[in-house]
Structure formats: structure tokens, C-alpha cells
N, CA, C and O atoms as a DFTB+ gen file, in Angstrom:
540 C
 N C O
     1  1      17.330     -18.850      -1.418
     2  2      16.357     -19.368      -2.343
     3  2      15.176     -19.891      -1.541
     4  3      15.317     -20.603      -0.547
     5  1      14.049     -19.512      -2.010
     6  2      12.726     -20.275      -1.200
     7  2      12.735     -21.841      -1.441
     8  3      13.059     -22.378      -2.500
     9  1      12.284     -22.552      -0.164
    10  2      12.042     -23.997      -0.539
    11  2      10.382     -23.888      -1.219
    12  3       9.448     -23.151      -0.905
    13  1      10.478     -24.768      -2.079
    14  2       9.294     -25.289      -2.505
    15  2       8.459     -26.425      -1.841
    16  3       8.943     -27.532      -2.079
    17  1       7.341     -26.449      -1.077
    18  2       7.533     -27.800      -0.840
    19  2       6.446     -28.559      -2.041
    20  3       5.506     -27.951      -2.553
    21  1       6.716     -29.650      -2.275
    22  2       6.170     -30.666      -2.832
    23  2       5.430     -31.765      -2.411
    24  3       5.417     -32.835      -3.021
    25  1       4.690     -31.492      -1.185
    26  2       3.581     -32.235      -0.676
    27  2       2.357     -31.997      -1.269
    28  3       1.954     -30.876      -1.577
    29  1       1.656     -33.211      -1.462
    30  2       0.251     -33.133      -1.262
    31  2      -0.644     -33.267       0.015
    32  3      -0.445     -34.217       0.772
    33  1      -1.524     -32.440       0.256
    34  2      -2.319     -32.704       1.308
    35  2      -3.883     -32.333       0.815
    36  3      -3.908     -31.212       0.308
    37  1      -4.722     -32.757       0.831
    38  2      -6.168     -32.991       0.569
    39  2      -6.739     -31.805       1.798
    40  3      -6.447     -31.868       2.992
    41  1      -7.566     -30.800       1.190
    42  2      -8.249     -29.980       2.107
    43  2      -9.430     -29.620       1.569
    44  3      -9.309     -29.516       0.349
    45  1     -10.607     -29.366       1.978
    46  2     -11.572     -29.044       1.797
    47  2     -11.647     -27.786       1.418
    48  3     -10.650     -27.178       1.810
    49  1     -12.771     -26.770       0.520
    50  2     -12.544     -25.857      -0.396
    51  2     -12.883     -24.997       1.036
    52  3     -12.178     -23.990       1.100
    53  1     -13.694     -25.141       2.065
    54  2     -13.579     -24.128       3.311
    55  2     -12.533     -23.971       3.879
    56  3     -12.085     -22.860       4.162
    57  1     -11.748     -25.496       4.243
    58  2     -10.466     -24.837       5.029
    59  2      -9.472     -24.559       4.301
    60  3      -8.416     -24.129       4.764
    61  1      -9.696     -24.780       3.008
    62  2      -8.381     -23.897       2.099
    63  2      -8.813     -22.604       1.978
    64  3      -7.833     -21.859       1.978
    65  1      -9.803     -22.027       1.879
    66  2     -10.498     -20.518       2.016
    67  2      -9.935     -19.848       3.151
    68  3      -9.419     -18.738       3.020
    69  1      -9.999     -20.488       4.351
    70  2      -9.951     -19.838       5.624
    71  2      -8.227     -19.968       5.476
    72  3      -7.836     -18.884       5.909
    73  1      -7.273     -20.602       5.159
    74  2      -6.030     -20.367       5.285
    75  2      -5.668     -19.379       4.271
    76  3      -4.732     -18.645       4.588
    77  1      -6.271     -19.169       2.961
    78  2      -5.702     -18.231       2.214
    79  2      -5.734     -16.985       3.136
    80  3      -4.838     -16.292       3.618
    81  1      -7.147     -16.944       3.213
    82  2      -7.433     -15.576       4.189
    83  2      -6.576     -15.514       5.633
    84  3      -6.230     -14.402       6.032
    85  1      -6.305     -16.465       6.257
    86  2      -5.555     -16.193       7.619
    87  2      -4.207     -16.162       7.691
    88  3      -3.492     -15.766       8.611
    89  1      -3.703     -16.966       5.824
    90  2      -1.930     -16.869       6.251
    91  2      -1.548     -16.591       4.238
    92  3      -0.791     -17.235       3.512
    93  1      -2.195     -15.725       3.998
    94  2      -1.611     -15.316       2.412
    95  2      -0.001     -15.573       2.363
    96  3       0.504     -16.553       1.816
    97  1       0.599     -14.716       2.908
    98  2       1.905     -14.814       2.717
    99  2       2.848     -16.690       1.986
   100  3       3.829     -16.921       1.278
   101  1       1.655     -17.679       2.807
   102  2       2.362     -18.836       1.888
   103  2       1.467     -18.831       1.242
   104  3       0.684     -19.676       1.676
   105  1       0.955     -18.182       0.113
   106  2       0.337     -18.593      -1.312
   107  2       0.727     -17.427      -2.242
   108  3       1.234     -17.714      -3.327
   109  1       0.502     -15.927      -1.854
   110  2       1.129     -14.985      -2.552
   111  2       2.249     -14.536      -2.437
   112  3       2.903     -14.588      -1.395
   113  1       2.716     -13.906      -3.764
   114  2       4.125     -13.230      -3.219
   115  2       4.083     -12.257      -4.770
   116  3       3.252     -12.481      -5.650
   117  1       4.913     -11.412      -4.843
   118  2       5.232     -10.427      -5.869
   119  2       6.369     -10.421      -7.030
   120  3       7.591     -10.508      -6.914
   121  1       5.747     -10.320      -7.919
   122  2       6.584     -10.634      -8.728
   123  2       6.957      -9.576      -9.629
   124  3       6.102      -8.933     -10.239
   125  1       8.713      -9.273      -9.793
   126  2       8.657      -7.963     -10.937
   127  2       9.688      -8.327     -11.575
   128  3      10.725      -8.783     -11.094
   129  1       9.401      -8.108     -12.844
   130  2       9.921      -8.365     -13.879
   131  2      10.218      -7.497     -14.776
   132  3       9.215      -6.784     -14.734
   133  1      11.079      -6.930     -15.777
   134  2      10.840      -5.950     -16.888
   135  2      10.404      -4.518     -16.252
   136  3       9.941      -3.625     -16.962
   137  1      10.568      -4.398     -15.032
   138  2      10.442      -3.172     -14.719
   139  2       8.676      -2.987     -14.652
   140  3       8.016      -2.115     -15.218
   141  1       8.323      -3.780     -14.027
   142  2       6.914      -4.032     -13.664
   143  2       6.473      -5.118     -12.707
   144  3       6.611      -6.325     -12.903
   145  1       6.005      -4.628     -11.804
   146  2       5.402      -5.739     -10.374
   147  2       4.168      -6.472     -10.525
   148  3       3.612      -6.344     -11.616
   149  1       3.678      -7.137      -9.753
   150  2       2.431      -7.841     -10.358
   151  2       2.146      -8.812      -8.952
   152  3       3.052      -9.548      -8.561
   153  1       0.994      -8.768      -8.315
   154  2       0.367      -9.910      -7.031
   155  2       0.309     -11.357      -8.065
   156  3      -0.221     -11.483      -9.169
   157  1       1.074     -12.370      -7.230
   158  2       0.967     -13.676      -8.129
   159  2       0.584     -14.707      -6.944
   160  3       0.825     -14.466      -5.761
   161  1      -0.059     -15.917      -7.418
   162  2       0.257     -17.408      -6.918
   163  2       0.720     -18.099      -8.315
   164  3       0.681     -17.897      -9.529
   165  1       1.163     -19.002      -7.408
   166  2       1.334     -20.516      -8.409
   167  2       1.047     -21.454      -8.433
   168  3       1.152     -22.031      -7.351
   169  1       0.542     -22.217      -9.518
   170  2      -0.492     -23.890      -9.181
   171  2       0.398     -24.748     -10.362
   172  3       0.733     -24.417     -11.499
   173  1       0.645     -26.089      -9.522
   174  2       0.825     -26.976      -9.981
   175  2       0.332     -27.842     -10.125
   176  3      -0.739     -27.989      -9.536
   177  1       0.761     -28.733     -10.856
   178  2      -0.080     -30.195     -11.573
   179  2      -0.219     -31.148      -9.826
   180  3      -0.185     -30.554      -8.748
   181  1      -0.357     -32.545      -9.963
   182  2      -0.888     -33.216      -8.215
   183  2       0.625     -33.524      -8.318
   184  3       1.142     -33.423      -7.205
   185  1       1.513     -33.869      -9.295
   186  2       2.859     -34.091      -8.806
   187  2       3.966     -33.069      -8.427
   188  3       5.139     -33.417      -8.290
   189  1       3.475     -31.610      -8.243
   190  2       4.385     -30.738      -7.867
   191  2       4.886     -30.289      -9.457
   192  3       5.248     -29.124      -9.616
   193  1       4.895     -30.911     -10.226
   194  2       5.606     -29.867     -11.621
   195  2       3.875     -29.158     -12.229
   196  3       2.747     -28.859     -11.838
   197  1       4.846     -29.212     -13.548
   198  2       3.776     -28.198     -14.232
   199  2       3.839     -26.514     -13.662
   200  3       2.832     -25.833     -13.855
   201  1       4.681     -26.071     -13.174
   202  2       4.099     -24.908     -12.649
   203  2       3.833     -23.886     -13.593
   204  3       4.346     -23.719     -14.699
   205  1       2.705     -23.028     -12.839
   206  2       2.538     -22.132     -14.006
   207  2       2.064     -20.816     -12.780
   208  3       1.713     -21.075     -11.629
   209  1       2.144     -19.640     -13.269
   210  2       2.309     -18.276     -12.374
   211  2       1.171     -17.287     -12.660
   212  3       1.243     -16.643     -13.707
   213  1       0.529     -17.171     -12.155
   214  2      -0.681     -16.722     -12.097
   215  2      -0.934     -15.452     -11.357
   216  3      -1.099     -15.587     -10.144
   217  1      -0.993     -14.347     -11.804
   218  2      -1.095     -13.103     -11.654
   219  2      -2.760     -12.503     -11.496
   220  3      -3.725     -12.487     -12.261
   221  1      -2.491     -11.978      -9.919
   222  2      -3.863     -11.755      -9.639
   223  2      -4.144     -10.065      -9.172
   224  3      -3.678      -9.581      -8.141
   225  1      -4.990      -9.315     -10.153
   226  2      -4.956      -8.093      -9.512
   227  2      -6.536      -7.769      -9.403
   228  3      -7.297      -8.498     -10.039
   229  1      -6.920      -7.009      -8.847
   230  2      -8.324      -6.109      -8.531
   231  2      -8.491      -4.527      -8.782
   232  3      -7.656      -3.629      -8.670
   233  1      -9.583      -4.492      -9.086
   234  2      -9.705      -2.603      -9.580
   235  2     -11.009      -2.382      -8.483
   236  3     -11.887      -3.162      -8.116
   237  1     -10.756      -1.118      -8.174
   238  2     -11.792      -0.428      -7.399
   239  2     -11.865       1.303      -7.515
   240  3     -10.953       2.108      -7.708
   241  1     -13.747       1.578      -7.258
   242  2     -13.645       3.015      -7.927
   243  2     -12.916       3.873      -6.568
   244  3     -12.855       3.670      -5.356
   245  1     -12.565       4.617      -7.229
   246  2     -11.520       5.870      -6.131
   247  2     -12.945       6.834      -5.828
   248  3     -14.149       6.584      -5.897
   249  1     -12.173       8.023      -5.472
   250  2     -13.809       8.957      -5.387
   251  2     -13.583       9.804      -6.438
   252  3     -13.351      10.881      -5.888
   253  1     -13.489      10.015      -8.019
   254  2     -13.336       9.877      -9.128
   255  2     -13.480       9.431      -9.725
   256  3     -13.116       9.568     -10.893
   257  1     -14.451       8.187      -8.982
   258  2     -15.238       7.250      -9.916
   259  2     -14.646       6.414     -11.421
   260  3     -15.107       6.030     -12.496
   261  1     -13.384       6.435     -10.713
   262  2     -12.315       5.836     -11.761
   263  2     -11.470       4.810     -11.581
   264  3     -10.596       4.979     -10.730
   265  1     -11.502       3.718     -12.201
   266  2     -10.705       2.396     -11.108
   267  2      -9.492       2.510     -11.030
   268  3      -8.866       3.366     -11.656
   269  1      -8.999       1.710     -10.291
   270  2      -7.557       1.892      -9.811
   271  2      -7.343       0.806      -8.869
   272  3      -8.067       0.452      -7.938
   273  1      -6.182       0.315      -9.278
   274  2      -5.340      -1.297      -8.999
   275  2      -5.479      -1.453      -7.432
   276  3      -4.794      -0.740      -6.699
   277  1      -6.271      -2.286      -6.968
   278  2      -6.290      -2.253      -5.577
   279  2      -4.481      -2.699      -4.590
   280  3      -4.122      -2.150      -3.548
   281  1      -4.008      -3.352      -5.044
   282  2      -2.672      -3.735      -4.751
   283  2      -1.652      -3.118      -4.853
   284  3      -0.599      -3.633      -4.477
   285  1      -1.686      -1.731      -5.437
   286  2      -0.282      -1.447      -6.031
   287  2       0.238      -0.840      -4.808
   288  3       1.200      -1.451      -4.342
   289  1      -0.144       0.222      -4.144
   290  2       0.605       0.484      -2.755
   291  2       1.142      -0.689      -2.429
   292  3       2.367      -0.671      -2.549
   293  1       0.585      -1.971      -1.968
   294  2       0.909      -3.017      -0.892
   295  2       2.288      -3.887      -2.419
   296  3       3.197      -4.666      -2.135
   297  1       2.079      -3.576      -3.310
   298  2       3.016      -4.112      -4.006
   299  2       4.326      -2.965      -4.025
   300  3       5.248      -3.413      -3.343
   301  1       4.478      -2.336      -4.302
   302  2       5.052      -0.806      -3.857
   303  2       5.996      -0.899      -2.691
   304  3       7.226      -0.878      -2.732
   305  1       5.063      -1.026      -1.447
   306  2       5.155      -2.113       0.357
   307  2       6.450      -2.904      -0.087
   308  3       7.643      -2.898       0.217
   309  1       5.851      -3.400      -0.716
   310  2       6.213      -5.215      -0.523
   311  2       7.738      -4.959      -1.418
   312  3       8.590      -5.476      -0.695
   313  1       8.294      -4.504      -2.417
   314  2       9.457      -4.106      -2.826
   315  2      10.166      -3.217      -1.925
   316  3      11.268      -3.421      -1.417
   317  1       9.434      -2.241      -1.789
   318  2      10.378      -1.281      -1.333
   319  2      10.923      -1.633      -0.112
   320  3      11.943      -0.981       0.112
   321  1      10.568      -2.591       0.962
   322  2      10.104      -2.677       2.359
   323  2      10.801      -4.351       2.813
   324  3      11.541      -4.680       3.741
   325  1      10.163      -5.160       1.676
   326  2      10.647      -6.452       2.152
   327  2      11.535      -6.781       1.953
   328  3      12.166      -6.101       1.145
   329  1      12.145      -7.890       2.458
   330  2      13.191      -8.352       2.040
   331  2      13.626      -9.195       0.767
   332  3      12.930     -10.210       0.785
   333  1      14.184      -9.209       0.046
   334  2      14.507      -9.795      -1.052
   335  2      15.152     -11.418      -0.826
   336  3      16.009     -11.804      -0.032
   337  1      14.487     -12.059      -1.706
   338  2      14.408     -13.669      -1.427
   339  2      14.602     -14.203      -2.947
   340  3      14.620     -13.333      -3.818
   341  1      14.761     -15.675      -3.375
   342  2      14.598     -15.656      -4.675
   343  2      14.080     -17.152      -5.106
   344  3      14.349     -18.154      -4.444
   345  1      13.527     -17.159      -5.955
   346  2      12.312     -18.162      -6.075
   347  2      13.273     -18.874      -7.502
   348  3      14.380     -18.601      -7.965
   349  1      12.145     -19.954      -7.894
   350  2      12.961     -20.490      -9.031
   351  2      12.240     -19.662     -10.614
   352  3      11.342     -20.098     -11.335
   353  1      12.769     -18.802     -10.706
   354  2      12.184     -17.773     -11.641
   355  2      13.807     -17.634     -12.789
   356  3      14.943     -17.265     -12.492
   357  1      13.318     -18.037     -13.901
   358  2      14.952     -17.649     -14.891
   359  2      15.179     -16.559     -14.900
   360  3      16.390     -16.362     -14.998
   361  1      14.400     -15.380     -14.823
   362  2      14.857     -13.951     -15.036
   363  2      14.364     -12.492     -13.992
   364  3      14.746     -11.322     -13.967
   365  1      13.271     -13.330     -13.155
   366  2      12.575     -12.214     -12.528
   367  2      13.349     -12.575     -11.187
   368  3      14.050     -13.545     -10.896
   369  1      12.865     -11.139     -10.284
   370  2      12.588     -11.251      -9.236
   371  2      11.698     -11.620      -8.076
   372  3      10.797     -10.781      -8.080
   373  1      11.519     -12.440      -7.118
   374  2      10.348     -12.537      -6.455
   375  2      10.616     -12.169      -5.321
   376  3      11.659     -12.509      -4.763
   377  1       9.337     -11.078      -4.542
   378  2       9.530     -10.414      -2.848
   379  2       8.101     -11.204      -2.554
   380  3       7.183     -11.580      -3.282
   381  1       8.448     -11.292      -0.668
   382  2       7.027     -11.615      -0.185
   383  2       6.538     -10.575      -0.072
   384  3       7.153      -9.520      -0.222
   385  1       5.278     -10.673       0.229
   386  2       4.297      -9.728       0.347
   387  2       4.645      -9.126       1.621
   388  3       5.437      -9.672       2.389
   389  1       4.164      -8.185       1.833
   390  2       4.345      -6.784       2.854
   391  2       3.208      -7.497       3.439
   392  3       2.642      -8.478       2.958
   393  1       2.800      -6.579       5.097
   394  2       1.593      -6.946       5.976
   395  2       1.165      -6.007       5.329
   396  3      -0.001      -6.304       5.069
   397  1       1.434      -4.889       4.837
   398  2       0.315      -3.942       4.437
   399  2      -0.481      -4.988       3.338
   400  3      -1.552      -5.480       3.694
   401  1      -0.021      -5.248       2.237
   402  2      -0.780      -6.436       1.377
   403  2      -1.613      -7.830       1.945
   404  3      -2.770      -8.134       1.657
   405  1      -0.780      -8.497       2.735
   406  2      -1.592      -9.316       3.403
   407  2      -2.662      -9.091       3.945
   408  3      -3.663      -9.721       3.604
   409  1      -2.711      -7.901       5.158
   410  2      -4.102      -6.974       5.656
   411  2      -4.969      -6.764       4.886
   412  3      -6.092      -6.734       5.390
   413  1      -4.859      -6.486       3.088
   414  2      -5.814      -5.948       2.538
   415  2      -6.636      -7.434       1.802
   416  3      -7.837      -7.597       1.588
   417  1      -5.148      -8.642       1.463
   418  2      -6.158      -9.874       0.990
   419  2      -6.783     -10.800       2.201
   420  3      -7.753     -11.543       2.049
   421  1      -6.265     -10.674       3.077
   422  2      -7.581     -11.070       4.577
   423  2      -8.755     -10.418       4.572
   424  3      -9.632     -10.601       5.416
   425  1      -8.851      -9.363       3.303
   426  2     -10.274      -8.654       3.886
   427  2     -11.003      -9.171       2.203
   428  3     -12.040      -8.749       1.692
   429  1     -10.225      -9.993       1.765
   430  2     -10.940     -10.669       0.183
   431  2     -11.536     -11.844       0.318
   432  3     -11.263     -12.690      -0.533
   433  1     -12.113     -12.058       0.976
   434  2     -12.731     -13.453       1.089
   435  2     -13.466     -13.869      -0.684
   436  3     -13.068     -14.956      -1.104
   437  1     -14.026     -13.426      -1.233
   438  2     -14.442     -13.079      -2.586
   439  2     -13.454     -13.647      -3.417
   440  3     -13.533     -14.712      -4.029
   441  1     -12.582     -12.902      -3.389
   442  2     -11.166     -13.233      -4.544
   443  2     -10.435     -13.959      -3.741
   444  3      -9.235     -13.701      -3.835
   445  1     -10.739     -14.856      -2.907
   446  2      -9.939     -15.992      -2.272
   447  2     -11.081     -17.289      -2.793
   448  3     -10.749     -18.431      -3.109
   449  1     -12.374     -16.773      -2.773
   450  2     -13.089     -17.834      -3.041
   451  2     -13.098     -18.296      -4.782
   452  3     -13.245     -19.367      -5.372
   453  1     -12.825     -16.661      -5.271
   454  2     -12.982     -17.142      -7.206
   455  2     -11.190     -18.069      -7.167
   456  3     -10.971     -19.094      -7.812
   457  1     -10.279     -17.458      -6.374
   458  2      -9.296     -18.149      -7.011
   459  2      -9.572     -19.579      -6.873
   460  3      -9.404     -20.201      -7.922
   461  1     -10.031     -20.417      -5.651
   462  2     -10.561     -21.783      -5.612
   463  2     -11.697     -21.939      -6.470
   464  3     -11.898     -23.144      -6.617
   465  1     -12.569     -21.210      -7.132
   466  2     -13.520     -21.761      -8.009
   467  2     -13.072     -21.729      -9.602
   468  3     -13.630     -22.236     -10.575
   469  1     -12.019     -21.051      -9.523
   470  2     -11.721     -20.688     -10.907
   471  2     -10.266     -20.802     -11.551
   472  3      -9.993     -20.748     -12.750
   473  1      -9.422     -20.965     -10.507
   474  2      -7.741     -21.080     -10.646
   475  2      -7.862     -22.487     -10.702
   476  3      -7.884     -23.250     -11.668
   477  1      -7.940     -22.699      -9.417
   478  2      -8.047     -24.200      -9.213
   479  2      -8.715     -25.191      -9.657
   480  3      -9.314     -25.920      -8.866
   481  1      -8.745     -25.418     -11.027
   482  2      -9.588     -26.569     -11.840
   483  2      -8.240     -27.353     -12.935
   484  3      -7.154     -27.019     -13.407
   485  1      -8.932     -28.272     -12.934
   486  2      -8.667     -29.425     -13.684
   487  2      -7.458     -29.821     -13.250
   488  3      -6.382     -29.618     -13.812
   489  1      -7.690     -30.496     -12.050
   490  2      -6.121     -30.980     -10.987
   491  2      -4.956     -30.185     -10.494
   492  3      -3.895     -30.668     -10.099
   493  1      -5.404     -28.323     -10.588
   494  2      -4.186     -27.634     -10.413
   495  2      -4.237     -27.711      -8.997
   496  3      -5.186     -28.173      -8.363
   497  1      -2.979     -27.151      -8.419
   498  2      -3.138     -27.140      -6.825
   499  2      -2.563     -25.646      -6.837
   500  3      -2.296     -25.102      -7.908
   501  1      -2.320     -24.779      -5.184
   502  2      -2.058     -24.021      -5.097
   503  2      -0.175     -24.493      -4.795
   504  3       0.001     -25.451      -4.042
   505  1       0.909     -23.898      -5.309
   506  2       1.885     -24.302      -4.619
   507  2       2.033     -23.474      -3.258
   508  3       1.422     -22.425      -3.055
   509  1       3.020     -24.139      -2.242
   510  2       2.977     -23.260      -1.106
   511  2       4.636     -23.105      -1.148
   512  3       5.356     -24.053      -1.460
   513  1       5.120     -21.867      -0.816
   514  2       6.508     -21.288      -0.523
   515  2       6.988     -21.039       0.626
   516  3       6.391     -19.996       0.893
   517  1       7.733     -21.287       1.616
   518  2       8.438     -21.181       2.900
   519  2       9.567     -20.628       2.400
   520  3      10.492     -21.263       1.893
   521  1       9.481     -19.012       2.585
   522  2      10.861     -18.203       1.824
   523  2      12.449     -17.996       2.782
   524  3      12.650     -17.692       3.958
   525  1      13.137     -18.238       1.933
   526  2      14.325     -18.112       3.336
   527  2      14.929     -16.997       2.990
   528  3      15.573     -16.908       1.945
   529  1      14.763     -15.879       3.963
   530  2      14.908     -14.527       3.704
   531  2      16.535     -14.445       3.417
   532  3      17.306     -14.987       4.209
   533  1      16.802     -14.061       2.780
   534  2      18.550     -13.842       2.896
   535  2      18.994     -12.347       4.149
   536  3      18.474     -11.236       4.052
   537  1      19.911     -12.687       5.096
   538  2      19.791     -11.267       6.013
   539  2      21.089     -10.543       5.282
   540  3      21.437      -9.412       5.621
């Protein structure tokens, strides 16, 4: 089971930017459920509850000029590839993210910055996960 931790620590909206981007793996992870995957974080209230799961995806044109889910390979990755861990979820499954996924949200500075301008309001925090892989 992943530990949760339940600290608060106060960071500035730059150096929380620069850690999403330099260490994703403790903020995202994958979530599938119902026979469907999905890139998530989770934000909680300042006391650690409240959680709520927040599903983050991106579209980009192909050369077909037709969008298409920027994540799904690295989610794809990240099942087929990682190791299976388990979060406090009643019915789903949760995997960490693959490096192939991580590689591609280090190159999002953008959608690292909307999730702090736009996830993160009205006292939510990001939770952070330290997963304990089962071998």
C-alpha cells in the first residue's frame, strides 16, 4: 500500500513548479478503473483529508491534424510496465507512472503551471505519495 504522507510544508508557486517538473512521479500516478486508465493527482484540504482525484489529460494535433490524448502511450507504459502498488482507492487500481510518462510531463511546464493556477485554489494542496512497490 502507498504511504500517504500528511505533512504540510509551505512552498512557493516557483519551487512547487520546478519539483512537479523535476520529480512528477510524487504527484502523478495512473489510475484505471472500469476498464479505463486516466493521468491523475490528488489535492487535499490543509489537514490532509478531503481528498479528491483529479484527472489530468492533454490533446495534441497528430499529422492528421486530428487530436489525440497526449498520455495514452505513457499510460499504456505505465500499466503494462510498472509495477503494481495500491493506493487508498475502494475499487480502482493505482500504477506509478512509467519514465516514459514522466519524460513527457518534465517537458509541460504549462500544464504544471495551470495545475498550480487552477487545481490549486481555495486551500487545496497537492497530496504527495511515496509508493511501496510490492516485489
Amino acid at each position: 500500500m502507498g504511504i500517504m504522507i500528511k505533512i504540510g510544508i509551505e512552498v512557493s508557486r516557483r519551487k512547487l513548479l520546478y519539483d512537479l517538473l523535476d520529480n512528477p512521479g510524487r504527484y502523478f500516478f495512473i489510475l484505471s478503473e472500469g476498464g479505463r486508465a486516466a493521468l491523475c493527482i490528488q489535492t487535499c484540504d490543509f489537514q490532509g483529508d478531503d481528498i479528491n482525484t483529479h484527472i489530468i489529460n492533454g490533446f495534441a494535433l497528430n499529422k492528421d491534424s486530428k487530436l489525440c490524448p497526449i498520455f495514452d502511450d505513457g499510460i499504456n507504459d505505465s500499466i503494462l510496465n510498472g509495477c503494481k502498488w495500491e493506493r487508498r482507492t475502494p475499487d480502482g487500481r493505482d500504477y506509478p507512472i512509467s519514465s516514459k510518462l514522466e519524460d513527457t510531463l518534465c517537458r509541460l511546464p504549462d500544464l504544471m503551471y495551470w495545475i498550480i493556477s487552477k487545481v490549486l485554489t481555495g486551500g487545496r494542496n497537492l497530496v504527495i505519495y511515496h509508493p511501496k512497490i510490492n516485489a
